[in-house]
C-alpha positions in Angstrom: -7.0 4.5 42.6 -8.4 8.1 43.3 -7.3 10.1 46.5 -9.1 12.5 48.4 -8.6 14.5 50.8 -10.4 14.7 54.5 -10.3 16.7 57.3 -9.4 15.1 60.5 -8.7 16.8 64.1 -4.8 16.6 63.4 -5.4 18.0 60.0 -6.1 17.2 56.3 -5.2 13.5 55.4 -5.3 11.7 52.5 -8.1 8.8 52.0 -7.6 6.2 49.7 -10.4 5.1 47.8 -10.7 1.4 46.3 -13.1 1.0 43.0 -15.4 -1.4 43.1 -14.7 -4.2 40.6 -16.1 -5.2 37.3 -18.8 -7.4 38.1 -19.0 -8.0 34.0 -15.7 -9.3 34.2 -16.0 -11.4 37.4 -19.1 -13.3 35.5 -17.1 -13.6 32.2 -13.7 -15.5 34.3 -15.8 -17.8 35.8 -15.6 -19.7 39.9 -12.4 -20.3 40.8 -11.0 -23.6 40.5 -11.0 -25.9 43.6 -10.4 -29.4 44.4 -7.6 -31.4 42.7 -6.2 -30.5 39.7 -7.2 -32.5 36.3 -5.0 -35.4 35.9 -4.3 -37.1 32.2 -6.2 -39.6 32.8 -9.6 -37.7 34.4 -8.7 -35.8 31.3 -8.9 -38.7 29.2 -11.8 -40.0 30.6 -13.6 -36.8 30.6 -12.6 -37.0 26.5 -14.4 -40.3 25.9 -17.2 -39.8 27.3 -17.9 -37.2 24.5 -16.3 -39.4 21.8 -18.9 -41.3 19.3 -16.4 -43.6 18.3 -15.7 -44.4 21.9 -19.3 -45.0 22.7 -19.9 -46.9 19.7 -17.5 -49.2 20.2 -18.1 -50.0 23.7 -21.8 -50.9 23.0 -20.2 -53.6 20.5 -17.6 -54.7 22.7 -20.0 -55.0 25.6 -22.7 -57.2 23.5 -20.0 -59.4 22.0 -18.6 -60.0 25.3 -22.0 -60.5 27.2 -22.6 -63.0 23.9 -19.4 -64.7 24.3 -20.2 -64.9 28.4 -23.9 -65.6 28.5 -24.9 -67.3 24.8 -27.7 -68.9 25.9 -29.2 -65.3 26.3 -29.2 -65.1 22.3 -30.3 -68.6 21.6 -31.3 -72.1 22.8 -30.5 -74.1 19.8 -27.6 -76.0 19.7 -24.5 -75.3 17.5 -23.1 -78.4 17.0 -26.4 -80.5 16.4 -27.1 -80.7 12.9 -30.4 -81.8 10.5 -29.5 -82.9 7.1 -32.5 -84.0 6.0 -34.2 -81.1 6.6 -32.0 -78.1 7.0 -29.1 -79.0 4.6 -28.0 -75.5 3.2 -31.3 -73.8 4.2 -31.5 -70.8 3.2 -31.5 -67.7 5.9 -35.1 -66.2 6.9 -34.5 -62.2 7.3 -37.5 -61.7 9.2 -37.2 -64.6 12.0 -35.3 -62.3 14.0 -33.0 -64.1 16.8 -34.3 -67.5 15.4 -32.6 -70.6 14.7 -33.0 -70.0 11.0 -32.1 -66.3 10.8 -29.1 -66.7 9.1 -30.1 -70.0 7.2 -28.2 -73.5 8.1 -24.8 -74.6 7.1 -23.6 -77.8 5.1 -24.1 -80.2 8.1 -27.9 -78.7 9.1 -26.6 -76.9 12.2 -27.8 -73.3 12.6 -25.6 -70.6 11.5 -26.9 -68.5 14.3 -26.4 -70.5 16.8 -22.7 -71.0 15.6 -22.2 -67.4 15.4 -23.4 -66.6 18.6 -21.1 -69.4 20.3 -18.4 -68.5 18.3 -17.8 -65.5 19.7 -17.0 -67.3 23.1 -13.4 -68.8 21.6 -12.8 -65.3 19.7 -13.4 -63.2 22.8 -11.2 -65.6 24.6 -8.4 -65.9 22.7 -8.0 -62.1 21.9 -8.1 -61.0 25.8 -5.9 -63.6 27.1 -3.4 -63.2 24.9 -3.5 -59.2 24.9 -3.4 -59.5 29.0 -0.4 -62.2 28.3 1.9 -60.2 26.1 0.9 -56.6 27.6 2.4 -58.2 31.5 5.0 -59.8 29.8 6.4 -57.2 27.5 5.7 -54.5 29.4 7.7 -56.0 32.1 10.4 -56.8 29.9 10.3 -53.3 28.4 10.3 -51.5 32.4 13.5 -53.6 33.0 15.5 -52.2 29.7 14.6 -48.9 29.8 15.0 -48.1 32.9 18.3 -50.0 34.7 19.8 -49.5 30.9 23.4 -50.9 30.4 24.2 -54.3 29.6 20.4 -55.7 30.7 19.0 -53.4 28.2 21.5 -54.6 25.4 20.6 -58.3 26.0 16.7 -57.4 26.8 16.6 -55.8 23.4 18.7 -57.9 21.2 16.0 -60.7 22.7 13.6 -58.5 21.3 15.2 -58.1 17.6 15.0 -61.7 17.7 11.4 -62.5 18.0 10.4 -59.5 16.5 12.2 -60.9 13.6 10.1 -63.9 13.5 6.9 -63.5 11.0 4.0 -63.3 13.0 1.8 -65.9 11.3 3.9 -68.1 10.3 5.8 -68.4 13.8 2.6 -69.2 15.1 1.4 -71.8 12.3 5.1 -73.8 12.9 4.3 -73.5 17.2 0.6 -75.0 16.1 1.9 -77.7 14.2 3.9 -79.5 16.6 0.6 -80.1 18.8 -1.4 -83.0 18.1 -4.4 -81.3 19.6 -5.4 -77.8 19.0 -7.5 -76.0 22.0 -8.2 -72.9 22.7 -4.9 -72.6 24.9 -2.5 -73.7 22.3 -3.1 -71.0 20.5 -3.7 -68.3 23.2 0.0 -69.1 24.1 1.3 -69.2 20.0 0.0 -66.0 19.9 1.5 -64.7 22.9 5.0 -66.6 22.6 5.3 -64.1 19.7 3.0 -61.4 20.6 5.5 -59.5 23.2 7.9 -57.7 21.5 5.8 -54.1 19.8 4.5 -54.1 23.9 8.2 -54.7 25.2 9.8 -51.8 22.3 6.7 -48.8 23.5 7.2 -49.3 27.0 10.9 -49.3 27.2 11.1 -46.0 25.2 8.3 -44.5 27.2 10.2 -45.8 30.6 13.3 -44.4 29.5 11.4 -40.7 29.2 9.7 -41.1 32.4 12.8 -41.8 34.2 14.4 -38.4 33.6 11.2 -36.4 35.0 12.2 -34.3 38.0 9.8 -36.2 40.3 12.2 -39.6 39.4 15.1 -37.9 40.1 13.7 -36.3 43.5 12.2 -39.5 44.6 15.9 -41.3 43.6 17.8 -38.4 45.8 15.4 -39.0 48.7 16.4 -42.6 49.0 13.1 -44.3 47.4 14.1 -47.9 46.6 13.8 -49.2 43.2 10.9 -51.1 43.6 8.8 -48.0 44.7 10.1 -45.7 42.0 9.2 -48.2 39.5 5.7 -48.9 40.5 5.1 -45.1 42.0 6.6 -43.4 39.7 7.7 -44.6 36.9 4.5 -47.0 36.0 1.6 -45.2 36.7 3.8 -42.5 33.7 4.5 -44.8 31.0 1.4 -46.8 30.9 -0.7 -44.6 28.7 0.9 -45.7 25.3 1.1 -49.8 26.5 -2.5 -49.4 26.6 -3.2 -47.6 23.3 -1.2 -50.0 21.7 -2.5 -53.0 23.7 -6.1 -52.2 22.9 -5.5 -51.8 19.6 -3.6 -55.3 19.2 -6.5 -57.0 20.5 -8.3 -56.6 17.3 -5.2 -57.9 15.8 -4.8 -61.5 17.8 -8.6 -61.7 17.0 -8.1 -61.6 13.3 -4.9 -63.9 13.5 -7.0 -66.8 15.4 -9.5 -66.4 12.9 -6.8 -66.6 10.2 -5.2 -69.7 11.8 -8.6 -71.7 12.1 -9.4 -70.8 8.5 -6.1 -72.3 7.3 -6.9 -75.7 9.4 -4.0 -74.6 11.6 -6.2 -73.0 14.5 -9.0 -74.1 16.8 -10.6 -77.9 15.4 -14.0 -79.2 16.0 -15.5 -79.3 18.5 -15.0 -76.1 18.9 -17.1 -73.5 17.8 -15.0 -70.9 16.1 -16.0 -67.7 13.2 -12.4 -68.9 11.6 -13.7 -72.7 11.4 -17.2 -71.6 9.7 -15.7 -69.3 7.5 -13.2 -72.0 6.2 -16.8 -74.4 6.1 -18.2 -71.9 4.1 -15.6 -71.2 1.7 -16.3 -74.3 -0.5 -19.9 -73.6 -0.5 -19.3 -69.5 -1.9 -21.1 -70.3 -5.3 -24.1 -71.9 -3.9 -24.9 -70.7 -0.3 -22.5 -67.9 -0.1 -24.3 -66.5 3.0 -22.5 -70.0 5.1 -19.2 -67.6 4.1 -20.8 -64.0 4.2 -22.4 -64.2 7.8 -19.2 -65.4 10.1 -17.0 -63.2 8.2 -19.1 -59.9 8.8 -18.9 -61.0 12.3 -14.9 -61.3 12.6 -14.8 -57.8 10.9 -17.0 -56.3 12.9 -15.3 -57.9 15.9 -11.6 -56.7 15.2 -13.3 -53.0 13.6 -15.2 -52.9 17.2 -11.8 -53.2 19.2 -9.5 -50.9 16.3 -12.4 -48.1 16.8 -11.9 -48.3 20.8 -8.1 -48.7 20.4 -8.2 -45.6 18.2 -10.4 -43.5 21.2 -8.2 -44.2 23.9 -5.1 -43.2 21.8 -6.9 -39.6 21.2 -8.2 -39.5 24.5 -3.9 -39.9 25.8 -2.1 -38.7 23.6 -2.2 -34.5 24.0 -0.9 -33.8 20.7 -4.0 -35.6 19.5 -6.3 -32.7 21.4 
C-alpha cells in the first residue's frame, strides 16, 4: 500500500493510502455463500434433479404405480372375464389405443390389456413390501453388529452366512411349497424370509465406519445414551448405501415373483399376475406369440424402470461417483 506524506500542525506525518479493489475480480468470485452449508443429501438431490436417467425412471415408476393403485383409470374391461367364442386368441389391434383389444386376447378370451394393467397391482405390491420388509429388518440387524461388535456381532453375522447361504430362488420355491394356498402375502414374506442378509452385510460395514467419526466419539464422551447416538448419529450416516442397494433390489424381488408365478410356484388364479400370463402364453409362443411377448416387455420394463432409478441414487450418494 503506497505512503505519503502530509503536513499536519505537529509536523509531517505519514498517510496510509488503501487501493481500491479489483472490481473484475469481485464479479469473477462470485456473492458469498450464506445460509446452511450443502448437505450430502441436498447434494444428492440437487444431482437428480439434472439426471436423465433419474427422471426417466421416475415417470415409469410413477405410471406403474398410479396403474397398479388406480387401474380402472387405464381400463374398464375386466381381466378375468373371458369370450371364447369370440375373442379366442384374437389377434392385437395396434391402433385401438387403451382398448380392450389393443394387445389382442389370450387363450381363455380375456383381454391382454386389461390383464396387464391389473397385473401390475400384485407386482408393485410384492416388490415394495418386501423391499420395506428386509431393508427394516436387515438394516436393523446390521446397526446392532456393527456397531456394539463383540460377541453380538459374531452371532449376528454367522446368522447372516447362514441365510445368505441359502439359494435365493430355490429357498423361496421350498417356503412356497409347503402352503396350500398361494396369495400375495405368502410370497411377500418367502421373499423377505430370505431377502435380509445383502441389506444386513452394507449396513453393518457402513455402521462400523460411521461409528469412528469424531462427532460419535464426542457425542459418546458427552454422555449421549445409546439410543440417541444410534438414531442421531449414527443412522442418519450409514443410510445412504442401504438405500442404493435397497432401490436397486426392488427390481430384483420383482423379477423373482414373476419367476415364481411362471414356474407355477408363485401367485395362482385368481390373481392377476405378469408371471402367470407369461407362463399362459408360453404354450401358445408358435401361434400367438404376442399372449408371451406383451407381459414380458412389461416385467422388463418394470425391473429396468427400478435398476435405472437404483443406479441414479447410487451416483447421486456415492462422491467418488461425481
Amino acid at each position: 500500500m503506497p505512503e505519503k506524506i502530509a503536513e499536519t500542525a505537529e509536523g509531517p506525518a505519514k498517510v496510509t493510502t488503501v487501493a481500491a479493489p479489483d472490481t473484475a475480480l469481485v464479479a469473477e468470485a462470485g456473492p458469498a455463500p450464506t445460509g446452511k452449508p450443502r448437505s450430502l443429501w441436498s447434494d444428492a438431490w440437487r444431482d437428480l434433479r439434472r439426471s436423465p436417467l433419474f427422471i426417466v425412471s421416475s415417470v415409469l415408476i410413477l405410471l406403474l404405480i398410479v396403474m397398479a393403485a388406480a387401474p380402472g383409470l387405464f381400463t374398464s374391461a375386466s381381466p378375468r372375464d373371458g369370450d371364447l367364442v369370440n375373442h379366442y386368441l384374437q389377434k392385437p389391434n395396434w391402433g385401438h389405443f387403451f382398448a380392450p383389444d389393443w394387445f389382442g386376447y389370450d387363450i381363455q378370451g380375456r383381454s391382454i390389456y386389461a390383464r396387464v394393467v391389473h397385473g401390475a397391482r400384485a407386482s408393485i405390491t410384492v416388490g415394495i413390501s418386501v423391499t420395506l420388509i428386509v431393508t427394516l429388518v436387515g438394516g436393523t440387524l446390521g446397526m446392532l453388529a456393527g456397531y456394539f461388535g463383540g460377541w453380538l456381532d459374531s452371532l449376528l453375522s454367522r446368522l447372516t452366512d447362514i441365510f445368505f447361504g441359502i439359494p435365493f430362488l430355490l429357498g423361496a420355491m421350498v417356503i412356497l411349497t409347503s402352503f396350500e394356498k398361494r396369495a400375495v402375502w405368502t410370497v411377500i414374506l418367502a421373499l423377505s424370509f430370505l431377502g435380509w442378509t445383502q441389506i444386513a452385510r452394507v449396513a453393518r460395514g457402513a455402521v462400523i465406519t460411521v461409528k469412528q467419526a469424531d462427532y460419535v466419539v464426542a457425542a459418546r464422551a458427552l454422555g449421549a445414551s445409546t439410543t440417541r447416538i444410534m438414531l442421531r448419529h449414527i443412522m442418519p450416516n450409514a443410510l445412504a448405501p442401504v438405500i442404493v442397494v435397497a432401490t436397486i433390489a426392488l427390481g430384483g424381488y420383482i423379477g423373482a415373483e414373476a419367476t415364481l408365478s411362471f414356474l407355477g410356484i408363485g401367485l395362482a388364479e385368481p390373481t392377476v399376475s405378469w408371471g402367470i400370463d407369461v407362463s399362459d402364453g408360453f404354450a401358445q409362443i408358435r401361434n400367438a406369440a404376442y399372449v408371451l411377448i406383451v407381459p414380458s416387455v412389461m416385467v422388463s420394463i418394470t425391473v429396468l424402470a427400478f435398476l435405472m432409478f437404483g443406479d441414479a441414487v447410487r451416483n447421486a450418494l456415492d462422491p467418488k461417483m461425481r
